[in-house]
C-alpha positions in Angstrom: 0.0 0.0 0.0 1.4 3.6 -0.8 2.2 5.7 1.7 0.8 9.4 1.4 3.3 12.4 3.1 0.8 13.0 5.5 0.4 9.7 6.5 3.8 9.7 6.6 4.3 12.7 8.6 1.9 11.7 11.1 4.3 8.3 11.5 7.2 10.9 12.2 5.1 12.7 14.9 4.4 9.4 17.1 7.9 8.5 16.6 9.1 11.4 17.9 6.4 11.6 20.6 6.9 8.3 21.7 10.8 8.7 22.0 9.9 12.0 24.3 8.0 9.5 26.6 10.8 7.1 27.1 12.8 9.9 27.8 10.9 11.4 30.2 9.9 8.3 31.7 13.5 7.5 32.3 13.9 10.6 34.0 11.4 9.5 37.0 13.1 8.1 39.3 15.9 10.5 39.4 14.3 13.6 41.3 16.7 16.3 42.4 17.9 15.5 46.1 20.8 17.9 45.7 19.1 20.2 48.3 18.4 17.3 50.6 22.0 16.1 50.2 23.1 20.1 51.6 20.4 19.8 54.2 22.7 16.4 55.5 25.9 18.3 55.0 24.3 21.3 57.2 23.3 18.9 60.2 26.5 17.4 60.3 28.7 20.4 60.1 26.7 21.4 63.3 27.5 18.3 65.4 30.0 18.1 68.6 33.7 17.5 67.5 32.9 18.5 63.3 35.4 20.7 62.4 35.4 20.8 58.6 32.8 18.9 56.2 32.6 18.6 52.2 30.3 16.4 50.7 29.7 15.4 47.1 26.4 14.8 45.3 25.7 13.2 41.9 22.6 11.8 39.9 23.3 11.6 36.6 23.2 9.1 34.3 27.1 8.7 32.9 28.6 10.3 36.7 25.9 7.7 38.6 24.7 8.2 41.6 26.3 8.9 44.8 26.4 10.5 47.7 29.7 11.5 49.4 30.7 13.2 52.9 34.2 13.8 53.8 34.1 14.9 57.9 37.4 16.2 59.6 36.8 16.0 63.3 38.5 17.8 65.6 42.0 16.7 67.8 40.1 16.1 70.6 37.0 14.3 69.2 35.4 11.5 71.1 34.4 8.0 69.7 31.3 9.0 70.4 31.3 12.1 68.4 32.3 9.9 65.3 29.4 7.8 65.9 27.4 10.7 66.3 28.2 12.0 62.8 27.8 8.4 61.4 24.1 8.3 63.2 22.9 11.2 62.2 24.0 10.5 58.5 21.8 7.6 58.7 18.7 9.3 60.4 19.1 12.0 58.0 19.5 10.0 54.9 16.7 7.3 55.3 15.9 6.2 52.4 16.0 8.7 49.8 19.2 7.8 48.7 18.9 3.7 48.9 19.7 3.5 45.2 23.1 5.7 45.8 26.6 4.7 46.4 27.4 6.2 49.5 30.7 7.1 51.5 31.6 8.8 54.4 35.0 9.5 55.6 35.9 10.2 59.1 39.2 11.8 59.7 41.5 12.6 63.0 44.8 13.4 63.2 46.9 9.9 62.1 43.6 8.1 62.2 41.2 7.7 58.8 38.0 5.9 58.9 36.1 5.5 55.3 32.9 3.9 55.4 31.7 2.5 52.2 28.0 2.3 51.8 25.7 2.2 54.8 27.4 2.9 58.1 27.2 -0.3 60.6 27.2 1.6 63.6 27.7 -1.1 66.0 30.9 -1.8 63.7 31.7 1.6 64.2 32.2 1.8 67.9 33.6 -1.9 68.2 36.5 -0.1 65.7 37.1 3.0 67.0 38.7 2.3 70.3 40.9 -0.6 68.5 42.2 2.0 65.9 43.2 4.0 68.5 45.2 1.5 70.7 47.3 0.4 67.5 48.2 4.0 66.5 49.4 4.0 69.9 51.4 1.0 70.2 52.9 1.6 66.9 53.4 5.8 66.8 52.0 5.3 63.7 51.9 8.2 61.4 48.8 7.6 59.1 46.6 4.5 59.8 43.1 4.0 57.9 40.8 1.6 58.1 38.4 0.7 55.5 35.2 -0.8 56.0 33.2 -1.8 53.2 29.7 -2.4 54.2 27.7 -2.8 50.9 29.4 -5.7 49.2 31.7 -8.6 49.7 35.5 -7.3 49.8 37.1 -7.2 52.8 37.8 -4.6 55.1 40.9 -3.0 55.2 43.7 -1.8 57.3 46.5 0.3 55.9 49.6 1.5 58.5 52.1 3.8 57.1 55.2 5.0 58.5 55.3 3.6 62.0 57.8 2.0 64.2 59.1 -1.1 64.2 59.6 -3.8 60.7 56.8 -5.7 59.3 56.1 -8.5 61.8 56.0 -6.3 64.8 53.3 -4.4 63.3 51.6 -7.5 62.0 51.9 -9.3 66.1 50.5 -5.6 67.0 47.7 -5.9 64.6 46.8 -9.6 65.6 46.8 -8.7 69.4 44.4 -5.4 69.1 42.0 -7.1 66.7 42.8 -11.2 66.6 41.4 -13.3 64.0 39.0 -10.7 62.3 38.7 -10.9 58.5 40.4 -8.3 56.9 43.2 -7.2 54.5 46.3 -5.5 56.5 48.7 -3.0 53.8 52.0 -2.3 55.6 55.0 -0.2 54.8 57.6 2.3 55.2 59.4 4.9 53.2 62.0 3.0 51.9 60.9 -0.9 52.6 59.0 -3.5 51.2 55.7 -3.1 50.9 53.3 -6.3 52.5 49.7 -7.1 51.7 48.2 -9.8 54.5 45.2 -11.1 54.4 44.0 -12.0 57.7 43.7 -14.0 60.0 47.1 -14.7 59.6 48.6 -16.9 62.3 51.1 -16.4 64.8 53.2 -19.9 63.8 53.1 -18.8 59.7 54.1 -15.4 60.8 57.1 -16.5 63.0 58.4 -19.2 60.0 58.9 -16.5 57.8 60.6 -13.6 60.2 62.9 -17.0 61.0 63.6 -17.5 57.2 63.8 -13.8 56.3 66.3 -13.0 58.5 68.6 -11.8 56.4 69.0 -10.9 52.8 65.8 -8.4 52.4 66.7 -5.2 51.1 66.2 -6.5 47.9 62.5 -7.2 48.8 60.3 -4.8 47.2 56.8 -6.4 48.1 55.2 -9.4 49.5 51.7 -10.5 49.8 50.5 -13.5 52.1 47.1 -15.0 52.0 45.7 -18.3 54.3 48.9 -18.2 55.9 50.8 -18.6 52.6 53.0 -16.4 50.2 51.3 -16.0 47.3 53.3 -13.5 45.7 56.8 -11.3 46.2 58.5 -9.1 44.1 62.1 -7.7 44.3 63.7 -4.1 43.3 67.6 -4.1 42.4 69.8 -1.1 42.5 72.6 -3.0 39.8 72.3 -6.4 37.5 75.8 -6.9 39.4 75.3 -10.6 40.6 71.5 -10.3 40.4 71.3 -13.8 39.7 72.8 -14.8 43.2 70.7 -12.0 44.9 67.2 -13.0 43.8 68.0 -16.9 44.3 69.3 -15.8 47.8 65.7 -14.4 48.5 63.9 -17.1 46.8 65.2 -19.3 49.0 64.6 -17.6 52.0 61.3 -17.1 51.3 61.0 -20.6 49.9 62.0 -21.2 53.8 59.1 -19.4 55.0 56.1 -21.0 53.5 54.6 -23.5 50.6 55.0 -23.6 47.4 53.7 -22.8 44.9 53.8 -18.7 44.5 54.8 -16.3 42.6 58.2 -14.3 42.0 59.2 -10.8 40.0 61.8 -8.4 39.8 63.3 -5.6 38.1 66.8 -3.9 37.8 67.3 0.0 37.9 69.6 0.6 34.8 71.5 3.7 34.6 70.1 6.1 32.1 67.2 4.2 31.7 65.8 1.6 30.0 67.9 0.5 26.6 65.7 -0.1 24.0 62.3 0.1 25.8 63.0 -3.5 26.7 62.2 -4.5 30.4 65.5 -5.4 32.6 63.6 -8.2 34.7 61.4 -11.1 34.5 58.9 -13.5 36.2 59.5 -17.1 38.1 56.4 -19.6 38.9 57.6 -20.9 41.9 56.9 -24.9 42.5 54.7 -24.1 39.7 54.3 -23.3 35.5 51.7 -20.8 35.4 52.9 -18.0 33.0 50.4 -15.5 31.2 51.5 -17.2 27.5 49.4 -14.6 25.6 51.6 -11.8 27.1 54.1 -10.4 24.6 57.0 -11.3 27.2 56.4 -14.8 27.0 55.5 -14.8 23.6 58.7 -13.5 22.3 60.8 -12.6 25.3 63.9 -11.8 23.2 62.2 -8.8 22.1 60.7 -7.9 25.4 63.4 -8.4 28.1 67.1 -7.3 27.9 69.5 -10.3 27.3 70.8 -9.8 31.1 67.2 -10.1 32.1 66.5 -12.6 29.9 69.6 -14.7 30.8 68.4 -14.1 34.6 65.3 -15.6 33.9 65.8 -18.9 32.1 68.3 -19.5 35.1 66.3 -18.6 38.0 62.9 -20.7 35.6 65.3 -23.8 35.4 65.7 -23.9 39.4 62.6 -23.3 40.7 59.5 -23.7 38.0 58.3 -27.2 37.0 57.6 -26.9 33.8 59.1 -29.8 31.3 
């Protein structure tokens, strides 16, 4: 049948109508709370121990939507102050902003509290006093924990220049909050960097400080999980005997837990890298489980110095088990 222009622009019209609907319609839903989201930010300025608030609001449909208050409290605020502001964020909130993501940071001098998603208040005040008594033990600089209370990850604890090496802090983190799940990021200026997950035992923890001993300042990073390394990775200031170096802390931490894991490393080369090509490799410990689509192991002759590459076939013949 032949369409006439009229008919046709009529056709046109509904289109174009009915595409204005779906729009709309996808607009409901998404009411402005912007002035509710100041209204918040006013009533917890206002509280006991607030010193300085900023919050962040969005609702859009690329930014998404979330609603953000960063809260520093002042030196001499009280747990109960910080559970105050957490409180009242949740009284105040309800639920008109269910469908956000929401955060709310809670910061005092050398401690940092970030709260992802609803606050779980009586988390809150079992925390507080614990975060408190570690930053104490340890002088610790910066310590934050993050609790993450609208999904699955685990919280965290992150400790930044304090005193004492790695397994004091870890013994000091095991006695103020035992056998709680959580994932414990330690480190210095200057030292190795060590991701925990715990709980992380007492007899694990003492095997490895008996094998590491010596032979560490090589050590760049080392992450542990069910009482097992799972991965380290070491930082050299020369290629100078780098082969006797890295098999020196293989085999310490070899000493220190089960295999399998997993090893990497990399040597600072005067002016730079030659040749864009990387001056260090990768070692599956008591294991063969290389990325083989990566362009390293694909070609590694174009990917990794000869030094490196020599390095690597040596330290792969020792310690992987592939045929």
């Amino acid at each position: 049948m032949r369409t006439t222009p009229s008919a046709h622009r009529i056709t046109l019209v509904a289109i174009t109508l009915a595409a204005l609907i779906i729009g709309l319609s996808g607009c409901i839903g998404r009411a402005d709370l912007s002035d509710r989201a100041d209204e918040i930010e006013a009533a917890l300025s206002a509280l006991p121990g607030v010193e300085k608030i900023s919050g962040e609001y969005q609702n859009g449909f690329d930014s998404g939507r979330r609603l953000v208050y960063r809260v520093d409290m002042a030196p001499g605020a009280t747990d109960g102050d910080l559970v105050n502001v957490a409180e009242t964020l949740n009284s105040e909130a309800g639920d008109d902003f269910v469908n956000f993501e929401r955060d709310l940071t809670l910061r005092l001098p050398h401690i940092s509290v970030a709260l992802n998603g609803k606050p779980d208040i009586g988390q809150l005040r079992q925390q507080l006093p614990r975060l408190r008594s570690l930053t104490s033990a340890l002088s610790a600089e910066t310590l934050s924990w993050e609790a993450n209370n609208d999904n699955d990850l685990d919280d965290s604890l992150t400790i930044r220049d304090s005193d004492g090496d790695a397994f004091t802090v870890l013994s000091a983190v095991r006695d103020v909050f035992g056998s709680q799940q959580m994932r414990v990021n330690y480190g210095n200026s200057g030292t190795s960097a060590w991701e925990v997950e715990f709980p992380y035992s007492l007899q694990a923890q003492n095997t490895l400080a008996a094998a590491l001993h010596s032979g560490t300042r090589e050590m760049n990073k080392i992450e542990i999980d069910d009482d097992h390394v799972t991965f380290a990775s070491a930082r050299l200031t020369t290629e100078a005997n780098a082969t006797t170096k890295l098999t020196t802390l293989i085999d310490q931490i070899n000493g220190g837990t089960s295999e399998p894991w997993r090893f990497t490393w990399l040597a600072e080369q005067p002016g730079g890298r030659q040749n864009n090509k990387t001056p260090g490799g990768t070692v599956s410990v008591g294991a063969c489980t290389y990325d083989m689509k990566s362009n390293s192991e694909r070609e590694p002759a174009r990917f990794l110095t000869s030094n490196a590459l020599k390095i690597q076939d040596t330290l792969r013949a020792k310690y992987d088990t592939c045929p």
